[in-house]
N, C-alpha and C positions, 0 to 999 in steps of 0.2 A: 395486520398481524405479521409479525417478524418470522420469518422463516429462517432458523439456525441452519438447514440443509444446505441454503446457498453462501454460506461463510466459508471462506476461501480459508484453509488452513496449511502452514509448513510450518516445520520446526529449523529454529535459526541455530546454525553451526556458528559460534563465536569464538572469536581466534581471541590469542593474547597480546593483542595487539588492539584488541575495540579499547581497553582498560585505560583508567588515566591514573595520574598518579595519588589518587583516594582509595583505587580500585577497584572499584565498579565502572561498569561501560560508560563509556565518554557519550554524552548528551547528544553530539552531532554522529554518534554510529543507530542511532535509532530513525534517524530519517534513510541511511541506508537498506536498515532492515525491514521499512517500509517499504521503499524503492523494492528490495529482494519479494517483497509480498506482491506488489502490482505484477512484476515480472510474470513470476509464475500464475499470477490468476490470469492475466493477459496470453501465456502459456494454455492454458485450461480453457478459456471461457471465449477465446478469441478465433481458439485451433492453430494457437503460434505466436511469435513473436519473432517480426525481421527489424534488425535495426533502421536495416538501410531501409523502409520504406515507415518508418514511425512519422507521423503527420500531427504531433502535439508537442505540449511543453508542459513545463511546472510554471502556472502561474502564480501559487499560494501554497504556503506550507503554515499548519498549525500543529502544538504537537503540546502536549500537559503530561509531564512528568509527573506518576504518582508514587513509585515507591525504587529503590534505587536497586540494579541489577547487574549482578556478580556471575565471574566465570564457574562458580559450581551450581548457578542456577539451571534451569530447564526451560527455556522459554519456548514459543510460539510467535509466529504472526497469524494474525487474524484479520483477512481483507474482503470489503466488500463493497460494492458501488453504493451512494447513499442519496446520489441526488443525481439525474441529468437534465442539460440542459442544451438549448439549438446549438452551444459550439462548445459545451463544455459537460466536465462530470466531475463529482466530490468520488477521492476513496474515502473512506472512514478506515482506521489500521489502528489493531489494537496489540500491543507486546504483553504478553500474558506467559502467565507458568503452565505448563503441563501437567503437575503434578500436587501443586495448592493453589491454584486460582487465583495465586498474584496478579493483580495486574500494574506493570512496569511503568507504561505508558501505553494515552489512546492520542490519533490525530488524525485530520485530514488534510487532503492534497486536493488540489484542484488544480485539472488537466484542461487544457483549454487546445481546442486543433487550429490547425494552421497549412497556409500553403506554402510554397516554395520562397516566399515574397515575404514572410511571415506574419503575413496578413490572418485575423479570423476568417474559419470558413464552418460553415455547418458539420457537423458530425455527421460522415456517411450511414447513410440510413440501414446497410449491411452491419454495421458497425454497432449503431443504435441501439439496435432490434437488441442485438447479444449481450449486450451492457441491461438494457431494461430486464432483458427476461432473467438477469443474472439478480438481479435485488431482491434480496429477503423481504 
């Protein structure tokens, strides 16, 4: 059963500056506003976020544009862990309207950790725990 409780929600501040010249947000400002969604659920779910001590990467990005988004829109992110695994985890991130249930674009990300060497290493098990108990 999907539990909507544990959906990581912020409302995205768009500058005019995301805009291309059609005028709607540029294609490549939605994987930042996923980036801004991980941030803060990593904020929330994690008890923080230091860069200096980040032990992952962006291995995979997927992203399916569904409907095109403008600066007098309302949007959201909506992020939530959807898979883990021994050295990795899926977000699933969805750009949505706040106020008629657009939705802009949904994708995932897949985070894969790493050591100093950037080698794969297992996901710390402190780590894990917080990520699993976070999934809907």
């Amino acid at each position: 059963m999907f539990d909507e409780k544990k959906l990581h929600r912020i409302p995205i501040q768009m500058r005019f500056g995301d805009l291309d010249g059609l005028n709607h947000v540029n294609n490549a400002n939605h994987l930042t506003y996923f980036e801004l969604g991980r941030i803060a659920f990593f904020r929330e779910v994690l008890n923080g976020f230091d860069s200096n001590s980040v032990q992952f990467v962006v291995k995979y990005t997927e992203i399916d544009f569904k409907a095109p988004l403008h600066f007098e829109d309302h949007p959201e992110i909506i992020s939530w862990i959807s898979e883990t695994g021994k050295t990795h985890c899926v977000f699933s991130h969805e750009v949505k309207d706040i106020q008629n249930d657009v939705i802009y674009s949904t994708g995932k990300i897949v985070l894969v950790w790493i050591d100093s060497t950037l080698k794969k290493i297992p996901i710390p098990d402190n780590v894990r725990d917080l990520l699993e108990k976070s999934m809907p």
